[in-house]
Each structure stands twice: as C-alpha cells, then as structure tokens.
C-alpha positions as CSV (number, residue, x, y, z in Angstrom):
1,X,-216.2,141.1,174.3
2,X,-215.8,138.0,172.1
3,X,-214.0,134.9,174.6
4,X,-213.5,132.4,171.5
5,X,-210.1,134.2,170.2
6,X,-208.7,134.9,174.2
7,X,-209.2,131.0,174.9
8,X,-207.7,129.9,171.1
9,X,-204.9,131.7,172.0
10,X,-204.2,131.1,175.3
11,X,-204.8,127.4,174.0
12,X,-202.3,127.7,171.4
13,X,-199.8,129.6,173.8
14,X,-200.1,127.0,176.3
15,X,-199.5,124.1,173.6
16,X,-196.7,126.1,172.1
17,X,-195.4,126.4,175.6
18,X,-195.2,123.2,176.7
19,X,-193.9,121.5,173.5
20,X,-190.6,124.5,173.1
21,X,-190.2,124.0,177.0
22,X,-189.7,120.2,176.4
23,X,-187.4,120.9,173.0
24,X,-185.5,123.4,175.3
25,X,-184.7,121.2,178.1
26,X,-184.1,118.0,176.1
27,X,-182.7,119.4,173.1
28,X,-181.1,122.6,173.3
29,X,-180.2,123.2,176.7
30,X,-176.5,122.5,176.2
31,X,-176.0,124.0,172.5
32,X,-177.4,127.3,174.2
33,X,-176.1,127.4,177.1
34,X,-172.8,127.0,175.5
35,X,-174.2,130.1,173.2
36,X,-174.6,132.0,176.0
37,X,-171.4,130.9,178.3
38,X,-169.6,131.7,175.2
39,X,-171.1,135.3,174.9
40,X,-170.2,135.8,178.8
41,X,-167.3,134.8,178.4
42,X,-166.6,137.1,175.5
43,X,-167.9,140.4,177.4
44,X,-166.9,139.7,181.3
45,X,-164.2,137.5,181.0
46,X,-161.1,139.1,182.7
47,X,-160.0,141.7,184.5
48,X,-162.5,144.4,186.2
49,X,-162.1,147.0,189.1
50,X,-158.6,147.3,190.7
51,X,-157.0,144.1,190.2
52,X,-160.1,142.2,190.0
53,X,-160.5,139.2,187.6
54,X,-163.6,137.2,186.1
55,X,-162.9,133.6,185.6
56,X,-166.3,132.5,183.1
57,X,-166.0,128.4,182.9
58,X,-168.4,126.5,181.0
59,X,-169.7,123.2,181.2
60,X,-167.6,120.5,180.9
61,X,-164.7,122.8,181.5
62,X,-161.5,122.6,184.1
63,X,-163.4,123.5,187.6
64,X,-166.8,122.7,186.6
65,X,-168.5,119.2,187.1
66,X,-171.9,120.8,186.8
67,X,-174.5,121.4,183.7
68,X,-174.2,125.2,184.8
69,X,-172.1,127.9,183.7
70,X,-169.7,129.1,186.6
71,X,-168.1,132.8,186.8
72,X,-165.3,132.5,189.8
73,X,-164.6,136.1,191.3
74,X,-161.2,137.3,192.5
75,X,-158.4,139.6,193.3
76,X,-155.0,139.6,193.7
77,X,-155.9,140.6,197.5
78,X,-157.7,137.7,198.3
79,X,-154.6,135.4,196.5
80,X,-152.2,137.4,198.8
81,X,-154.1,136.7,202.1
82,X,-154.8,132.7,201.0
83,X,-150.4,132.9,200.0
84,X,-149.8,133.8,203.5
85,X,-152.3,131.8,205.2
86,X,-150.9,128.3,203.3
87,X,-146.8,130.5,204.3
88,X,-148.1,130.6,208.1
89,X,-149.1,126.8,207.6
90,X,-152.5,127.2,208.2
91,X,-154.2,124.4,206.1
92,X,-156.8,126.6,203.9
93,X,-158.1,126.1,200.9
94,X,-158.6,128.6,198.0
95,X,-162.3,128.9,197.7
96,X,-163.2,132.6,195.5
97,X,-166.8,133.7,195.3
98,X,-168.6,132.0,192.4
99,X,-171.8,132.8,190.4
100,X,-173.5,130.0,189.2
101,X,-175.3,130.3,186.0
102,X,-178.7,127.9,185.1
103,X,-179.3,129.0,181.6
104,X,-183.1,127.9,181.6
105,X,-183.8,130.1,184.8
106,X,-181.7,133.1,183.7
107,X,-182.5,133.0,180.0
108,X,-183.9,129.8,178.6
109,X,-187.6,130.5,179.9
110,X,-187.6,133.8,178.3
111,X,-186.6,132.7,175.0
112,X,-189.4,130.2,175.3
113,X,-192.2,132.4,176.2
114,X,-191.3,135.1,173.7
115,X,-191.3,131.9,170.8
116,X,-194.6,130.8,171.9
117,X,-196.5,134.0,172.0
118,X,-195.0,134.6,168.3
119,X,-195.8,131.4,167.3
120,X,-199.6,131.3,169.2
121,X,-200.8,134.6,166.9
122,X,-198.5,134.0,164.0
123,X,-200.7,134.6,160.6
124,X,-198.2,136.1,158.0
125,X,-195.3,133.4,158.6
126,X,-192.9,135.1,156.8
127,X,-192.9,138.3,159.3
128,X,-193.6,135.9,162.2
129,X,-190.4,134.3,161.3
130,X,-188.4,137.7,160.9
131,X,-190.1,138.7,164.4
132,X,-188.6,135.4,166.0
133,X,-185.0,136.1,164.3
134,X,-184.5,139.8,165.5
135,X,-186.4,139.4,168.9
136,X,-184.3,136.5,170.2
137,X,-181.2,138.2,169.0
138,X,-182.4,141.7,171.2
139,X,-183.1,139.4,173.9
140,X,-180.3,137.0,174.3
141,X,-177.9,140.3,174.8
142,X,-180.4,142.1,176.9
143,X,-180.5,138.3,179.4
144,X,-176.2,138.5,178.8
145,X,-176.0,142.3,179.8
146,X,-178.6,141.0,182.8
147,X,-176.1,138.4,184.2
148,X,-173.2,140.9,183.8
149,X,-175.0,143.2,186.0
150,X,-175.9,140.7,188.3
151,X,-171.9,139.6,188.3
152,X,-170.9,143.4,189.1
153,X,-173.1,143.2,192.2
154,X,-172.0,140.0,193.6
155,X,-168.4,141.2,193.0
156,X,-169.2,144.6,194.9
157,X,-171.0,143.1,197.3
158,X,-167.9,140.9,198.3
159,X,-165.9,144.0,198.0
160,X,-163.9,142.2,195.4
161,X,-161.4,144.5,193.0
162,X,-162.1,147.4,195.5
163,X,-165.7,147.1,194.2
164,X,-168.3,148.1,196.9
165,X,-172.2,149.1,196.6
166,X,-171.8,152.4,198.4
167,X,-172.6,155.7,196.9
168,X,-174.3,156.4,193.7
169,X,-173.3,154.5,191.8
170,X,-173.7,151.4,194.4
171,X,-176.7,152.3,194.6
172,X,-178.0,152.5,190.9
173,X,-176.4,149.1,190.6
174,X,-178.3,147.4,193.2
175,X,-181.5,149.0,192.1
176,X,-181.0,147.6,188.5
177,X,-180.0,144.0,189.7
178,X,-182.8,144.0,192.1
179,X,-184.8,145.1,188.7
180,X,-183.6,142.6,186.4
181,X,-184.5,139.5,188.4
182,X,-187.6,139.9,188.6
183,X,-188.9,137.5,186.5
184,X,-191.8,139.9,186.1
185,X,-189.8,142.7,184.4
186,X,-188.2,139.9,182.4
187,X,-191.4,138.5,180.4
188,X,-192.4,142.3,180.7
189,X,-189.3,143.0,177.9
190,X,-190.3,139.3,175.9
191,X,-194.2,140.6,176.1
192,X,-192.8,144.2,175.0
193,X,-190.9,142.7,172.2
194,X,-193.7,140.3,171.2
195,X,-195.8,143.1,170.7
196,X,-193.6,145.6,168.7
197,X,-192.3,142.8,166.1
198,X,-195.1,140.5,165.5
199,X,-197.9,143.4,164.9
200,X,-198.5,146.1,162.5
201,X,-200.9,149.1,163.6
202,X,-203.7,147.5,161.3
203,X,-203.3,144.2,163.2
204,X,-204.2,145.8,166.4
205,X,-207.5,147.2,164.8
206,X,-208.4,143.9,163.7
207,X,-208.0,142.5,167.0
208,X,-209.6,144.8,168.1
209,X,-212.7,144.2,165.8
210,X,-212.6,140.6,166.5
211,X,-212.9,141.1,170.6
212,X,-215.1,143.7,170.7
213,X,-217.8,143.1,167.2
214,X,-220.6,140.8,167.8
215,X,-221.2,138.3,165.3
C-alpha cells in the first residue's frame, strides 16, 4: 500500500479543516444559524400533541439574550397550573422547558467536515462543486429533521401536550434520538454523502490503483 496519497490527504483535509472551522465560527456562524433557526422555525413552530405549543426564538429575538437558538415547550396545562398558582398568591414564575440550540455543535461541524473531505480529493471542480451544492442541501434538512426529533423527545419526556415515551412508539423515538446524537452516526451520513457525490465508480478504481500499484 502506497502512504504518500493517505498522508496528502489527510494533509489537505486537516488544512481544509481548520481554515472552514475558522470561516465558520467567525464568519458564518450567525448567517447560518439564522438559516437554520429559520428552517426550525418553519417546520416545528406551533402547535403539536394535545394542546402542546413550540415557541422557536432566534437570536436576537424577544426571550433570547444568547447567540443560540431557543425552542420554549408548553401546554395549556402547564399555563393553567402557573394561572392558579400566581390566583392562590403563590409568587412563581413561568419558567416552560427550553431546548437550547448551538448551531456549530448540532450542525455547523457537520457541514464543515463534509466541505473539507469534498474539497481535500476534489479533481474535476465542476462536479466537486455540484457535490458540495446538493450534499449540504441533503444535510442541512437531515441536521433540522435531527433537532425536531430531539424536540419531540424532550417534549415527551416532560410529558408536555400529553406527549410521553411509553409504548412503541416512545420507544422508537428514544431509540432514534439516542441515534442521532451520536456524533459518530452524524459524520457517518457526511462520510456517506462524501462518498456517493464526489466519486464515480472509475474513481474508486483509480484510487484503488494509486494505494495498492507500486511505482
């Protein structure tokens, strides 16, 4: 096995890395994670279960002195109890479950690593390009359907809009957000992606060829 083209790209995935980490985090950070507030907001904003409501606030929003995006869980149970609590003259204050969002750890570093591999054995820039397009698209909804899973669990898991994990289908649910936040499984789908965009089945011959043919 030839080591020269494993350590050029792993040196040119490292570099590529490092440099889109830095753009990320300095750069883009806000535009996406509006993006991807924006898309939550669109898909799980609202009403869910019986009388359960989704309340996605973004950045700079009422509610939200953070950089994060914040969903608030709620129900018109949990309003009633706080309604006669404050009637009683107890001195509570309303305080609904929220999810709190950071964009680089639930999507941001998945963009990034699928970019760099692209990028680290691009040769035909033209498809590498057209790889980059369509796989961020597939995986910015597959990270948004990821946090509205992980949104239904914390909901049923605060039996929240007569939510609850029990059962089957509690039980599916927990198994796929226990899945998807693995950040394993996660770079398993960019690696997964990587592979079916950026190559044809004669690139994989060649690679193949260049690994295992002595010079």
């Amino acid at each position: 096995m030839q080591a020269k083209p494993i350590l050029i790209f792993i040196g040119k995935f490292l570099l590529a890395f490092i440099i889109l980490s830095a753009i990320y985090n300095y750069v883009l950070n806000k535009p996406y994670t509006s993006l991807f507030g924006s898309t939550i907001k669109m898909m799980y904003n609202g009403e869910f279960g019986k009388d359960g409501k989704r309340d996605v606030t973004l950045p700079g929003a009422k509610n939200n002195d953070s950089d994060q995006i914040k969903v608030f869980l709620l129900d018109d149970k949990m309003i009633q109890q706080f309604q006669q609590a404050r009637a009683a003259g107890q001195n509570v204050q309303f305080t609904p479950p929220v999810v709190k969002i950071d964009t680089w750890i639930q999507a941001g570093i998945y963009l990034v690593f699928f970019l760099s591999l692209v990028i680290a054995t691009a040769s035909d820039w033209k498809r590498a390009l057209i790889a980059i397009g369509i796989g961020l698209l597939i995986l910015h909804f597959f990270l948004v359907f990821k946090t509205g899973l992980r949104l239904q669990f914390e909901a049923a898991n605060n039996g929240i809009g007569e939510t609850s994990l029990q059962g089957f289908g509690g039980n599916i649910l927990t198994f796929l957000h226990n899945l998807f936040r693995l950040a394993n499984f996660n770079l398993l789908i960019a690696l997964l992606l990587w592979l079916f965009l950026a190559f044809r089945m004669e690139d994989f011959e060649k690679i193949k060829q260049r690994l295992f043919t002595s010079n």
